[in-house]
N, C-alpha and C positions, 0 to 999 in steps of 0.2 A: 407962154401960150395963153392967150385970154379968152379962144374958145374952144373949152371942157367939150365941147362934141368932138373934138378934133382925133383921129384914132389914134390910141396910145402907143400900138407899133410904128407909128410916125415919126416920133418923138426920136432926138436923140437920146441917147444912153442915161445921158447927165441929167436929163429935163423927166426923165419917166419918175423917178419919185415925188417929185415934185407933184408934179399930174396925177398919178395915184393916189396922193395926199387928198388933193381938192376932189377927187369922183368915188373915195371911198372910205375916206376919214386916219386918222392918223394912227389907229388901233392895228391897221390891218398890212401895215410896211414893216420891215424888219430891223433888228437895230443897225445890218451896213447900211438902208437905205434914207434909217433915219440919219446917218452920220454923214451920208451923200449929200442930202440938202444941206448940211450946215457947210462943207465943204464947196460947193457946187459942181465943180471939174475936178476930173481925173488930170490922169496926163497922155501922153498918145500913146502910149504903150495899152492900158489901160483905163474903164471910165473909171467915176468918182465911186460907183456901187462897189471896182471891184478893188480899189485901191481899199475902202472901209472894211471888206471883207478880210485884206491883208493888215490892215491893222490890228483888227478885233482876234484874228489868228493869234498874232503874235503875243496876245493877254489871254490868249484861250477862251478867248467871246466872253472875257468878265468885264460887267462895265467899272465897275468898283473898282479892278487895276486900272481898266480903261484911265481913270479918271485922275490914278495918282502918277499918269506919264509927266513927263514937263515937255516944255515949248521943243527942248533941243531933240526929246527923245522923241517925239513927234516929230519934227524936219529933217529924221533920217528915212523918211519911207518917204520915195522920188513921187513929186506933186502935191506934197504938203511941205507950202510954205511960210513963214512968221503967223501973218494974215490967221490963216485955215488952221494952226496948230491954234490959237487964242480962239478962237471960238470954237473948236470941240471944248478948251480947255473950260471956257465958260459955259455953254451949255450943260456941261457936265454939275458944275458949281452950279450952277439953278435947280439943276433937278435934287442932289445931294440937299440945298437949303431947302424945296418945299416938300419933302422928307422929313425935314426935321418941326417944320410949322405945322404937318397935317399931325404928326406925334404931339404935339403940343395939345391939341384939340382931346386926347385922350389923357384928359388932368386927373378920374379917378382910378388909385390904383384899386386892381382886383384880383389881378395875377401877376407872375413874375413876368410873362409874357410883355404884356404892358411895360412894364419901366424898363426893357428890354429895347421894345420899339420908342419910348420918350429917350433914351441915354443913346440909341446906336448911333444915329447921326449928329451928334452930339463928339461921343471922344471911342467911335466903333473904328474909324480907321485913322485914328492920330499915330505917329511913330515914334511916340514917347508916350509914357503911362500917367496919367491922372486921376484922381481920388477925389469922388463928388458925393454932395451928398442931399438926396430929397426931402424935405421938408415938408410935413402933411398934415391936415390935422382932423379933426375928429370924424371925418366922415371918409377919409383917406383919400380926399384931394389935395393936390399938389399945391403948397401954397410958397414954393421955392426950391429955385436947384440952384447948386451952393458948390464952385470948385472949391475945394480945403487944398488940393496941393497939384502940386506938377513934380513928377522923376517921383519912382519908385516908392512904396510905404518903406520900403527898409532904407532909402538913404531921403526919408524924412519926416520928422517928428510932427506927428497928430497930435494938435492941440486939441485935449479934451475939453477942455473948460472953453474954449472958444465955439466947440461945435456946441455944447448946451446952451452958450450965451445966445446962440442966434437963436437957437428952436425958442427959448422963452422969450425971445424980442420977436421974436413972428408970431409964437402962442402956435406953436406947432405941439400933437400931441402924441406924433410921431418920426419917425423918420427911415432912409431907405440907404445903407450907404453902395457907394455904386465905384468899380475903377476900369480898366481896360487891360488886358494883357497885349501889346502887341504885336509877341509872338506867334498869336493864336492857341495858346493852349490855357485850358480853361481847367485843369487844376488848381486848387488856393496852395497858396503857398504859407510855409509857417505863419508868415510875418502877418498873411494876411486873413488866418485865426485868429493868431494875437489881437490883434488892433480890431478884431471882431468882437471876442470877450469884454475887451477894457471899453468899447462902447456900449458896450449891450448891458454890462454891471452899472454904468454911468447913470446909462437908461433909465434903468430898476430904480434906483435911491430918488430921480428927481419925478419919477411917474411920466418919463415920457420914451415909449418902447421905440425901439430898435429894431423894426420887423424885419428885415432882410439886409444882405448882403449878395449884390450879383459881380459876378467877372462877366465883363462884354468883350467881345472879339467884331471882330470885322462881321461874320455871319452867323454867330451862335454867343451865350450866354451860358454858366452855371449859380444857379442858385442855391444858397446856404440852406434855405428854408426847402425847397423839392427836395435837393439833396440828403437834409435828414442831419444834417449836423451842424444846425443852427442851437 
């Protein structure tokens, strides 16, 4: 519809987000209505709003499941086809990346907060564990993130002499180690005391500290340093 006076009870089903987009700005549509436009139609049973509504049910209106459907698990809800599953699928994948570029923007650390929001989008919903590590230096700006490994601390050996190597080849005069638990549960686990110590002792001898260690999750974090047993 190219003219916005036009009354929005007019509108078919499919076209009102659309329209509501352009006469009231994007803030003010809801996540089925935003998922309506990327879709455009429904099917005849139902429009595009309420087929999105049926989606977003089925993740329990989380976008973050939302976003780790695939193509197949989408083309089982009748009027999402190839087409319409790849572009929720990408849309989703933009929003997830400029998530992780506005985190970027936030280079000094100050709180655990922070390297929280720079690490979530990052490895917050991978389904396998990774062990990273930020590189900082004297003003505790970020001056590198550093994957050391992929799968589990305990089925893989932290090179320590590697992690110092980089911080004195960057003249980093800190650092932040960071990994994911999958699971969701943000307990440390032995292995991941251990490898806490034997960095943090490493630290000490070459003068360059070991401030934190966090576990990230999908939607939360704990930290060694809040937590009191750093």
């Amino acid at each position: 519809m190219e003219n916005s006076s036009f009354p929005i009870r007019s509108w078919s089903e499919d076209d009102k987000p659309r329209e509501k987009l352009m006469l009231k700005g994007k803030s003010v549509l809801s996540d089925a209505e935003l998922i309506a436009i990327l879709i455009g139609s429904g099917s005849r049973e139902e429009s595009a709003v309420e087929l999105s509504k049926k989606i977003l049910k089925s993740v329990d209106n989380n976008l973050n499941a939302l976003g780790k459907l695939s193509i197949t698990q989408l083309m089982n809800f009748k009027g999402i086809g190839e087409a319409k599953a790849i572009s929720i699928i990408a849309a989703l994948e933009l929003g997830r990346r400029r998530r992780g570029e506005e985190a970027i923007e936030l280079t000094k650390i100050t709180s655990s907060k922070i390297v929280f929001e720079v690490m979530q989008p990052i490895i917050g919903e991978l389904p396998h564990e990774e062990f990273w590590i930020l590189y900082l230096n004297n003003s505790n700006k970020i001056i590198s993130k550093v994957q050391l490994s992929i799968g589990g601390i305990t089925g893989t050996l932290v090179d320590v002499r590697l992690v110092f190597k980089m911080a004195l080849e960057k003249g980093a005069t800190g650092l932040i180690l960071c990994h994911n638990h999958p699971s969701g549960t943000l307990t440390p686990s032995d292995a991941d005391k251990q490898i806490t110590r034997k960095l943090k002792l490493a630290g000490n001898n070459l003068e360059i500290k070991v401030l934190d260690h966090l576990i990230v999750t999908e939607t939360n974090y704990f930290s060694f340093v809040d937590e009191g047993i750093f």
